[in-house]
C-alpha positions as CSV (number, residue, x, y, z in Angstrom):
1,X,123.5,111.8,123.1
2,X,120.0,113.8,125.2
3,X,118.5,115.4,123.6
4,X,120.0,116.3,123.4
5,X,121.6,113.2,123.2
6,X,121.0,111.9,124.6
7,X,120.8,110.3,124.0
8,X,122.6,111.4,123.3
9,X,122.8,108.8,125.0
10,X,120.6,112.2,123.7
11,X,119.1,112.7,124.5
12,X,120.2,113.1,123.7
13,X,119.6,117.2,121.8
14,X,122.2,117.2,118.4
15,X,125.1,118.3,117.6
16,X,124.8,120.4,113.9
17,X,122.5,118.1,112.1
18,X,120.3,116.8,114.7
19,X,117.4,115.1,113.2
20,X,115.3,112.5,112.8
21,X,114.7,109.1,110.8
22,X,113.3,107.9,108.1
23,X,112.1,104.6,106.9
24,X,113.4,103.2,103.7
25,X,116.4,104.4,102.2
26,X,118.3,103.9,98.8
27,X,122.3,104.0,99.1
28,X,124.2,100.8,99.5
29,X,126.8,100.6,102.9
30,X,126.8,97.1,102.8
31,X,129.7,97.0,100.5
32,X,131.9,98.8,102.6
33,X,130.4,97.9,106.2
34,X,131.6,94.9,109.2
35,X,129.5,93.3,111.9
36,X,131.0,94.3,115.5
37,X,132.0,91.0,116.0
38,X,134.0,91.2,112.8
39,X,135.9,93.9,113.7
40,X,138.2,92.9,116.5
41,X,139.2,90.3,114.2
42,X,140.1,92.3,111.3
43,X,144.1,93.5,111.2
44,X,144.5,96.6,112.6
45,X,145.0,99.8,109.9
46,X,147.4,102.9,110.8
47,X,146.0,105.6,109.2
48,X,144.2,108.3,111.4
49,X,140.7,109.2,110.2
50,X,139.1,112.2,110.2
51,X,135.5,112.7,110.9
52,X,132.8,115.6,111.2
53,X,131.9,116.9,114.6
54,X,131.2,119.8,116.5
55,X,132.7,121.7,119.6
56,X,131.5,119.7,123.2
57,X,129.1,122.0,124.8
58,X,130.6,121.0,128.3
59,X,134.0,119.7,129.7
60,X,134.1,116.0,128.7
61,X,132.4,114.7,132.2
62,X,130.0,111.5,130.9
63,X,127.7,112.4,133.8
64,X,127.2,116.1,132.1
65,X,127.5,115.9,128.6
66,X,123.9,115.1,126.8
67,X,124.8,116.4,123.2
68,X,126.3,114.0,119.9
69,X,129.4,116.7,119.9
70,X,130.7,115.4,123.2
71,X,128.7,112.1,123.6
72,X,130.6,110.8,120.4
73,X,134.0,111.8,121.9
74,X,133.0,110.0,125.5
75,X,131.4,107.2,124.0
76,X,135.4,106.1,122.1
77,X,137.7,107.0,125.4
78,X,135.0,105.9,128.0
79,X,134.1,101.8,128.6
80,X,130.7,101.1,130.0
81,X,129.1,97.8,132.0
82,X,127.7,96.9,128.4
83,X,127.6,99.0,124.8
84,X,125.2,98.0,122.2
85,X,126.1,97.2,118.7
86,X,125.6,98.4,114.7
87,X,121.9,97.1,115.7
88,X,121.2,98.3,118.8
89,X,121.9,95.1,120.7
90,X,123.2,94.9,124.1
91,X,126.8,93.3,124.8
92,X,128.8,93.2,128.2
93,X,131.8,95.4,127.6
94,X,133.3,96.1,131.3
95,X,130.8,94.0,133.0
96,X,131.7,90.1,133.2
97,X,127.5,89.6,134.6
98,X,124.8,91.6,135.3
99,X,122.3,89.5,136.9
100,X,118.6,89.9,139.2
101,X,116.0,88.1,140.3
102,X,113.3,90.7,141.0
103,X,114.5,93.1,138.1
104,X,114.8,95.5,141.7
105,X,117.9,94.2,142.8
106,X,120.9,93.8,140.3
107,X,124.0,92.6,140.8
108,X,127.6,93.8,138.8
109,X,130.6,91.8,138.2
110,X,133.0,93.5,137.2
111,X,136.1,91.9,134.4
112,X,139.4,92.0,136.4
113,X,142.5,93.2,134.8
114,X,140.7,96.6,133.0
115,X,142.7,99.7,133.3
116,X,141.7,103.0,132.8
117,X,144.6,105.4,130.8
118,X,146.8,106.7,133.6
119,X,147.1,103.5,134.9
120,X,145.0,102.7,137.9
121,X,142.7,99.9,137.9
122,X,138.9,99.5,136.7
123,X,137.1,99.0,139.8
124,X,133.4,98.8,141.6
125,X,134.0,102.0,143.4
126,X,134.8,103.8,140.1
127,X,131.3,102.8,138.8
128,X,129.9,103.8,141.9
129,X,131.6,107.3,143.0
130,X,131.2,108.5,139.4
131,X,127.5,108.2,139.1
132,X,126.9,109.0,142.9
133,X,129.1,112.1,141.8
134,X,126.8,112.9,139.2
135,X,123.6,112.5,141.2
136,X,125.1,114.5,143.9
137,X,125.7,117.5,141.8
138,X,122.7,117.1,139.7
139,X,124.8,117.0,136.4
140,X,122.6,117.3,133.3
141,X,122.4,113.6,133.0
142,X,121.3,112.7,136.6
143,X,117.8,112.0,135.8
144,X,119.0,108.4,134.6
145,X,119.9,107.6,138.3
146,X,116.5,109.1,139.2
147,X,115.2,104.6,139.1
148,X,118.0,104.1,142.0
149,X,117.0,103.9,145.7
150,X,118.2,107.4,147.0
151,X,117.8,109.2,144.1
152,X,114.7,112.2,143.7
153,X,113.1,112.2,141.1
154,X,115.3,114.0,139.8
155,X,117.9,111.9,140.1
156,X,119.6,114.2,142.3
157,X,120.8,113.0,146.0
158,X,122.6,110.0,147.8
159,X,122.6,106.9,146.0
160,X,121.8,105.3,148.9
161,X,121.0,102.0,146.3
162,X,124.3,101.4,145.7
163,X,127.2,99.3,147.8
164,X,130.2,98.1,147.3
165,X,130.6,94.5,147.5
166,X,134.3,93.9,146.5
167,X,136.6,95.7,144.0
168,X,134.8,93.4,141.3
169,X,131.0,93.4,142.1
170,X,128.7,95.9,143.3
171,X,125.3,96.0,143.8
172,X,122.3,98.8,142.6
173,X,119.5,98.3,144.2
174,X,115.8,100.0,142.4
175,X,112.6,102.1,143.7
176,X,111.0,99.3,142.1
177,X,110.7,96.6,139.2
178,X,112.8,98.1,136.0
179,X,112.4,95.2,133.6
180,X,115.2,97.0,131.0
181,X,117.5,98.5,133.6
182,X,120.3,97.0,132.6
183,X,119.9,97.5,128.6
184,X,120.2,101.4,130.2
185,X,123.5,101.2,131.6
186,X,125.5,101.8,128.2
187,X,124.3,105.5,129.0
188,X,127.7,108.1,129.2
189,X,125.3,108.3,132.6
190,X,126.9,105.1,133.8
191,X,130.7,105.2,132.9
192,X,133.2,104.8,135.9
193,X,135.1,107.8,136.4
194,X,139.2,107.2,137.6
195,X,140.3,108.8,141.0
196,X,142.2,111.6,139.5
197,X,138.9,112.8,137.8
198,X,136.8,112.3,140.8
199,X,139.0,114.4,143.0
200,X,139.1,117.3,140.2
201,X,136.1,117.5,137.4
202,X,137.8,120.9,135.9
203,X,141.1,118.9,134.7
204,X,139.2,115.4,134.5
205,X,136.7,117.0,132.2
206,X,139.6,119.0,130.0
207,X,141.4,116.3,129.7
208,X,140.1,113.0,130.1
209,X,141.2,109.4,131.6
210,X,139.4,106.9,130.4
211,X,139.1,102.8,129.8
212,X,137.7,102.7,126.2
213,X,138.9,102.2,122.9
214,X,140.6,105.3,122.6
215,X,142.3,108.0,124.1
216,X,143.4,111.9,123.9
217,X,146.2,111.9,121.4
218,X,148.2,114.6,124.2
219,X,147.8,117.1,126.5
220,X,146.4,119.5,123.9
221,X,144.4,116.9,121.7
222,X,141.3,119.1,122.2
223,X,141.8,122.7,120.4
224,X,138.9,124.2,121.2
225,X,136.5,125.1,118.3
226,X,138.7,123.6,115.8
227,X,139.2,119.6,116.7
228,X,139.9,117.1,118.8
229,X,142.3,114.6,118.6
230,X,142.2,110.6,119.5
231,X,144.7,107.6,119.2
232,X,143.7,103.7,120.3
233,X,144.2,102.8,123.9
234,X,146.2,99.4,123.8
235,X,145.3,98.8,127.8
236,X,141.6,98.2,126.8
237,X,140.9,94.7,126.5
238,X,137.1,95.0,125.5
239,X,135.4,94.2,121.6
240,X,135.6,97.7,120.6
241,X,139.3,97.4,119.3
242,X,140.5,100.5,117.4
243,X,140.7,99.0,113.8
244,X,142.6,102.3,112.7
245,X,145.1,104.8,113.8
246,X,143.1,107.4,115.3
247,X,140.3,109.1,115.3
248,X,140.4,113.3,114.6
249,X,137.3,115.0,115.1
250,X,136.9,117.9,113.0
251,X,134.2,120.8,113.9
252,X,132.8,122.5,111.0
253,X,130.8,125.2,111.3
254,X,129.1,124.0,107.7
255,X,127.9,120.7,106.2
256,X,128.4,122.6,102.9
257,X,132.2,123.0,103.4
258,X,132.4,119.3,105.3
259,X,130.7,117.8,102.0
260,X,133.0,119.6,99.6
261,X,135.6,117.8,101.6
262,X,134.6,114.5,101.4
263,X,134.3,114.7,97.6
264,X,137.8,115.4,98.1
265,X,138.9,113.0,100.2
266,X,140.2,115.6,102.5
267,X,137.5,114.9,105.3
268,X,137.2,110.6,105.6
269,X,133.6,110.4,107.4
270,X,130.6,112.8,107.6
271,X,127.3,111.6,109.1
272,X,125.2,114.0,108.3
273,X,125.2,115.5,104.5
274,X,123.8,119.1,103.4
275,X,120.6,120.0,101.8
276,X,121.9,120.6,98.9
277,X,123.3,116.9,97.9
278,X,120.3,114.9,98.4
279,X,119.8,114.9,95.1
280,X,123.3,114.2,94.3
281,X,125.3,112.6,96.5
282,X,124.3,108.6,95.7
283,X,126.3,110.0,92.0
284,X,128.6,111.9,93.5
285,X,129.6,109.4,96.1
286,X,129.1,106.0,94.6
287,X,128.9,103.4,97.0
288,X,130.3,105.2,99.3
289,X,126.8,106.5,101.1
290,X,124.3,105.5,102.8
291,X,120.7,106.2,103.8
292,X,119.4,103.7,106.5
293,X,116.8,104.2,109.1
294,X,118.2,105.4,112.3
295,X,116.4,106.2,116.0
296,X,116.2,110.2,115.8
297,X,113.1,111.9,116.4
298,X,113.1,115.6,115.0
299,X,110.0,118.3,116.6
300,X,109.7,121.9,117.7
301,X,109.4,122.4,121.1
302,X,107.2,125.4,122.4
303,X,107.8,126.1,126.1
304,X,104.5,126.8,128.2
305,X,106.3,129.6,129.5
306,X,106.1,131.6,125.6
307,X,102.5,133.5,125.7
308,X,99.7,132.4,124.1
309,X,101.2,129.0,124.3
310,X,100.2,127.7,128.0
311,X,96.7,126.7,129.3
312,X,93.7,125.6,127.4
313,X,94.8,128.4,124.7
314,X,98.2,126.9,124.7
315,X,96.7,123.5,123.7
316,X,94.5,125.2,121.2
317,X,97.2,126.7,120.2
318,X,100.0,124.0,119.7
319,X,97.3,121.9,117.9
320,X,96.3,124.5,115.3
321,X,100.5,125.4,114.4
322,X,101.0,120.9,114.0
323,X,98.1,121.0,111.6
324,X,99.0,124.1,110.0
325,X,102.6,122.1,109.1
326,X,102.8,120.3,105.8
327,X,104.8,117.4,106.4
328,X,104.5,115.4,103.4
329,X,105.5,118.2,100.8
330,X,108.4,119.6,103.5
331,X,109.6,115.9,103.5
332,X,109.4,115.6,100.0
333,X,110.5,118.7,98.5
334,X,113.4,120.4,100.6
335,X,114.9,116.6,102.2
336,X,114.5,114.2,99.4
337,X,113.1,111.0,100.8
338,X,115.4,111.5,103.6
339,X,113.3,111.8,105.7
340,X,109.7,110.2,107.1
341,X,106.6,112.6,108.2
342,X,106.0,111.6,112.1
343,X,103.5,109.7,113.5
344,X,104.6,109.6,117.1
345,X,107.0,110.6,119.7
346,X,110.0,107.5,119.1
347,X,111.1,106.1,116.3
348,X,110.2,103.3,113.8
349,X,113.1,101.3,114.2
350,X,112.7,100.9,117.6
351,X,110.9,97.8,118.8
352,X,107.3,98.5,120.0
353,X,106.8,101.5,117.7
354,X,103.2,102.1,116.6
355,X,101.7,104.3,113.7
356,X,98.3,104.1,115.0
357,X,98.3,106.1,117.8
358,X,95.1,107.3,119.1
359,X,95.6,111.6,118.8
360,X,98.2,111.2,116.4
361,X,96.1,112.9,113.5
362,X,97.1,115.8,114.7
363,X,100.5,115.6,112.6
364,X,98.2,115.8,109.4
365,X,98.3,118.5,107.4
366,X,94.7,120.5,107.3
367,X,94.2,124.2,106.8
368,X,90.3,124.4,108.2
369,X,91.1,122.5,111.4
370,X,94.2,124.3,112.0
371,X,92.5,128.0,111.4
372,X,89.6,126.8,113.5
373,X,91.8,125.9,116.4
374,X,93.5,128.7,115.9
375,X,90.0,130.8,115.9
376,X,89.1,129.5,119.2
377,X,92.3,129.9,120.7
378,X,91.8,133.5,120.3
379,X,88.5,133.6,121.4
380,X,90.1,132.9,125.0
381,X,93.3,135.6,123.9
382,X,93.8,137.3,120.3
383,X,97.1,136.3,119.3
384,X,99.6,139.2,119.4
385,X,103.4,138.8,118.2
386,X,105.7,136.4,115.9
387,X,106.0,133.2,116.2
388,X,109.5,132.0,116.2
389,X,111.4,129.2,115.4
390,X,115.2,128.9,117.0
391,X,117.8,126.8,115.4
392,X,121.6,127.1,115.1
393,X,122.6,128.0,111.3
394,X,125.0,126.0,111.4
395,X,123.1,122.9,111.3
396,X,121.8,123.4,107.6
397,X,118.8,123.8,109.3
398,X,117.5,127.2,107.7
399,X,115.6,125.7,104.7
400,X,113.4,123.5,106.7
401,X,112.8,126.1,109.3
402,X,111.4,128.3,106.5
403,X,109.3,126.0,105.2
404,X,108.0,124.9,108.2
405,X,107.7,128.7,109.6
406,X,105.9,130.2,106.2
407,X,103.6,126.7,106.1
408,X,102.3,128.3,109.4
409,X,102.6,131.5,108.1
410,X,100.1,131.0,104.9
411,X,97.8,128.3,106.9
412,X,97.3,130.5,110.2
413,X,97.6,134.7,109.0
414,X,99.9,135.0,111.2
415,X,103.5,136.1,111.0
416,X,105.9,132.7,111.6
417,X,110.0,133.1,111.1
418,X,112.8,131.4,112.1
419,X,115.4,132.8,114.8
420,X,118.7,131.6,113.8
421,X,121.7,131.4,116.3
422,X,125.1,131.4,115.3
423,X,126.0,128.2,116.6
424,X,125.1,124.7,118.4
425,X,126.3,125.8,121.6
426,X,124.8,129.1,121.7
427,X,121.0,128.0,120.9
428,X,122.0,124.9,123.8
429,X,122.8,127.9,126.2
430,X,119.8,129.6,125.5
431,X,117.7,126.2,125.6
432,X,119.5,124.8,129.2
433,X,119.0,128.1,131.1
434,X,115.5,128.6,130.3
435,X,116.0,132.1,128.4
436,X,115.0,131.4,124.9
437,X,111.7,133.3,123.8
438,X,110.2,130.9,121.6
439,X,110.1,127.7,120.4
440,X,112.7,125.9,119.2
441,X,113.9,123.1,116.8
442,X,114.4,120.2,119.1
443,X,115.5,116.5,118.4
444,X,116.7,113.3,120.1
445,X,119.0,110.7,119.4
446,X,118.5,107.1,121.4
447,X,120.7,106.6,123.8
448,X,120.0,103.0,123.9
449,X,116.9,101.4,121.7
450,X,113.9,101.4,123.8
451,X,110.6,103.7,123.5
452,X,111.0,104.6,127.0
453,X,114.0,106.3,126.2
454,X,112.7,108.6,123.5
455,X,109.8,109.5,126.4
456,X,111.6,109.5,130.1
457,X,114.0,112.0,129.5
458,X,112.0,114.3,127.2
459,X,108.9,114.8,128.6
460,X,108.8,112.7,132.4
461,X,108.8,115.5,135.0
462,X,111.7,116.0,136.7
463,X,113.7,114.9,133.8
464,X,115.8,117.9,133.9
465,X,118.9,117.0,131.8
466,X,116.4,116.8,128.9
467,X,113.2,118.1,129.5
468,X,114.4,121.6,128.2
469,X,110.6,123.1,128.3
470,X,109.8,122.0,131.9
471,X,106.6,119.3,131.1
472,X,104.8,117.9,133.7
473,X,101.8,115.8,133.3
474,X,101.5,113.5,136.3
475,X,98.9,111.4,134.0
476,X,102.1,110.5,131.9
477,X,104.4,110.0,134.4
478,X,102.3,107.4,136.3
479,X,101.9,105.5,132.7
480,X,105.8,105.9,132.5
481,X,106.3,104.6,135.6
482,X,104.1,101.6,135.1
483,X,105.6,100.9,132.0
484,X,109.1,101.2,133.7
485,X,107.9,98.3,136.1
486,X,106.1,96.3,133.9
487,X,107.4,92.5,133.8
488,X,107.2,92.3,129.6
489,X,108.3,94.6,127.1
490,X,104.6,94.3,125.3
491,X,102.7,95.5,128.4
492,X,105.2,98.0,128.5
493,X,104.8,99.5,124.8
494,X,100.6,99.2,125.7
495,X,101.0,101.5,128.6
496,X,103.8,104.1,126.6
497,X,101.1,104.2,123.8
498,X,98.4,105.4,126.3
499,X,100.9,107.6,128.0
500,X,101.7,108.9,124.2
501,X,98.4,109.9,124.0
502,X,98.4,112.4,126.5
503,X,101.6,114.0,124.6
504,X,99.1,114.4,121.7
505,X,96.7,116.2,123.7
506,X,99.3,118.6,125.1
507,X,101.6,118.7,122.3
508,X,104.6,120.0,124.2
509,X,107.0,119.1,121.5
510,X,105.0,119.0,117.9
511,X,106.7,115.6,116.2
512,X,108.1,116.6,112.4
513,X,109.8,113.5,110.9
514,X,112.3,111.0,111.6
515,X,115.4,111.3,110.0
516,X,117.9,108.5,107.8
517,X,121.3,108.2,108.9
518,X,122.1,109.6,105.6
519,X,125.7,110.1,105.0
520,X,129.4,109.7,102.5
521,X,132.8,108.8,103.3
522,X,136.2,109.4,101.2
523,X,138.1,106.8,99.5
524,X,140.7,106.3,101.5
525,X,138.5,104.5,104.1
526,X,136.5,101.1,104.4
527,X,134.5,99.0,106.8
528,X,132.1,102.4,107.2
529,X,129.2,101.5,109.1
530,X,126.3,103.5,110.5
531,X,124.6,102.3,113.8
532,X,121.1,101.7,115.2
533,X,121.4,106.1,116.3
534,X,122.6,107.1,113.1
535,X,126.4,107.7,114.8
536,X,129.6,105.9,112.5
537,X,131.5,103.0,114.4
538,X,134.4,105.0,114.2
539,X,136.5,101.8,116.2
540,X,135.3,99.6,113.2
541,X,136.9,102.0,110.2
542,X,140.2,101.1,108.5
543,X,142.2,103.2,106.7
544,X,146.1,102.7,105.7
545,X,148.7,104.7,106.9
């Protein structure tokens, strides 16, 4: 979910809580949780659960959704070539094989049999004419077909890498060596698409067929703005059985009233809890929470594009407002221990993460380096204006968005404030077109666990889904793209490090903290578990009818 979400994923950027991870964590989930391989062996339960959500920003088109509200929907009626587990691991869920020799050239075999929900079968072409559909109409996730032979860079134009080989295998052929290509291709990117929806997005994306877990409960399952409704697909064959009778997605427009539910048992699963219970809600929901380390990056993006904020004064600039930021006290004070100060641009539970980053004291807190930055910033332009902050209110974001704006405020003399939107959507709107005025709380969520995730679609050029401030550093992208072709995962995480380096010289997003997957379910549930990005396994919960 860009990020998005996406991821989701992304990146990728969230849904009403996005956010970040922290390390360590008190809460026990254990009690309550099931390996995915436990699951499909556990008797199915009848009762439907409700969770927390919030509106899709887009019709429900995998190609162009890249936020948790409709990622999290996609990801339970949608089957993939592989999906990764509680842990982030990689399992075949569609695919039977995906094998190369080059790590240029992959080859797709495809399990016989699947069916998507109206019926038709699962085949190569539906892999293929779905993600050449995306790329041909530059959907907001295209930039994860940009590795494929055909593709800009971008990921825009004719997948000319792909062919057909028989209704079970297909081929996708690379620009060049992708060692972790196919750990990618759980992406929503990379779900087939049925005939029906190929031939008409508008109806496709209003009211989906899929091959997953799940399905639309009925024709109006989705009520806009209020919820959306899913029941278990028995057709799918894959490991992701529905352990439950459905899934209902409830969009609150406050974790405060979403909380209150829980507590009483009127709302079954929340994944993200409100400022105000971080000090309760381990006593008010005994062992029936959980705070675990999860792969979300929170940061403020500034867009080159604000004045003051582009050239050498920009740097200046973007340097003086991260050191001006007092992490440690923000992290401590308004989340809790719910969160970790940052030290980079990924996450710690990701493999390959590194603390010790060469630039990265930059996200300490010090008043004399930040007001001298700031000084000489202005010797080049004397600062003139607010500096703004944009979040969606309702995200319980407000309280951090103070703190953070009047830490600037008392460290630089200047005036720093946040600019709240009424919703998700609306500050998405704002962010995708290019017409918001200043910066802007921004956050990813993995869509698969890999550091190149957290830094492709964010800040690669021509990563257009996700990049929402237009970066381009061609120093980085040529470190990306070595590291994108490099044979081992360690020389890979050596050349993202130095290619993380140049973020902290140019600062285009300032890193804040990570964030737990810190959330409570209601007592009519079990086998709650939280994966690797912080999202519930809804397939995995039981609950009696």
């Amino acid at each position: 979910m860009n990020h998005n979400r996406s991821w989701l994923a992304l990146p990728a950027i969230l849904a009403l809580g996005l956010t970040a991870c922290s390390s360590g964590g008190s809460g026990d989930a254990s009690s309550s949780s099931s390996s995915s391989s436990d699951a499909s062996a556990t008797a199915a339960s009848t009762g439907i659960v409700t969770a927390n959500s919030t509106e899709p920003q887009n019709p429900l088109i995998p190609a162009n959704t890249n936020e948790v509200g409709g990622g999290r929907v996609l990801d339970l009626i949608f089957a993939g070539l592989v999906y990764y587990d509680a842990d982030g691991a990689t399992h075949n869920d569609m695919a039977e094989s995906i094998t190369t020799d080059d790590s240029i050239t992959w080859t797709v075999k495809i399990k016989s049999g699947q069916k998507f929900t109206d019926g038709t079968d699962v085949k190569s072409e539906n892999f293929v004419n779905a993600w050449k559909q995306g790329a041909s109409q530059a959907l907001l996730n295209a930039s994860f077909y940009a590795p494929i032979e055909g593709a800009d860079d971008e990921g825009s134009g004719d997948l000319t890498g792909l062919t057909i080989v028989d209704d079970t295998t297909f081929t996708i052929k690379l620009k060049q060596a992708e060692s972790d290509f196919s750990a990618r291709l759980g992406h929503a990117s990379f779900y087939p698409l049925p005939d029906s929806t190929l031939a008409d997005n508008t109806t496709g994306g209003e009211n989906p067929v899929g091959n997953g877990p799940y399905k639309f409960a009925s024709d109006s399952a989705w009520e806009h703005n209020v919820k959306l409704s899913l029941v278990p697909n028995t057709d799918y064959q894959g490991d992701r059985q529905a352990q439950n009778g459905g899934v209902d997605f409830v969009f609150y427009t406050s974790f405060e009233s979403a909380y209150q539910d829980v507590l009483s048992d009127n709302l079954d699963v929340l994944d993200t809890l409100p400022d105000s219970a971080f000090s309760t809600y381990q006593t008010d929901l005994p062992d029936r929470n959980v705070n675990q380390p999860a792969a979300i990056f929170q940061g403020i993006a500034i867009p080159e594009t604000i004045e003051h904020f582009s050239g050498e004064e920009g740097k200046l600039r973007r340097q003086a407002v991260s050191y001006a930021i007092d992490r440690d006290q923000i992290t401590s004070t308004i989340f809790e221990g719910t969160r970790t100060p940052a030290t980079d641009f990924t996450s710690p539970v990701v493999d390959g993460y590194n603390d010790s980053i060469e630039g990265n004291e930059v996200l300490t807190y010090d008043a004399d380096k930040a007001k001298e930055l700031w000084a000489q910033a202005d010797a080049i332009s004397p600062w003139s204006g607010t500096f703004t902050i944009g979040y969606n209110s309702d995200g319980s974001h407000q309280a951090w968005v103070d703190a953070v704006a009047n830490s600037i405020k008392n460290t630089l003399g200047i005036d720093a404030q946040g600019n709240p939107y009424p919703d998700f959507k609306s500050l998405r709107d704002d962010v995708t077109n290019h017409k918001i005025t200043g910066a802007f709380r921004s956050g990813w969520q993995a869509d698969y666990p890999g550091l190149y995730n957290f830094l492709a679609p964010n800040f690669q050029t021509g990563s257009s889904g996700s990049d929402d401030i237009q970066y381009s550093n061609s120093q980085f992208d040529d470190l990306m793209d070595q590291a994108a072709a490099a044979t081992s995962t360690e020389d890979a995480n050596k050349l993202m490090d130095q290619a993380q380096q140049i973020l902290f010289q140019d600062l285009p997003t300032i890193p804040l903290w990570y964030q737990n997957a810190v959330g409570g379910w209601s007592t009519k549930v079990s086998d709650v578990t939280f994966g690797w990005n912080s999202v519930p396994l809804y397939y995995q919960i039981t609950k009696q009818g």
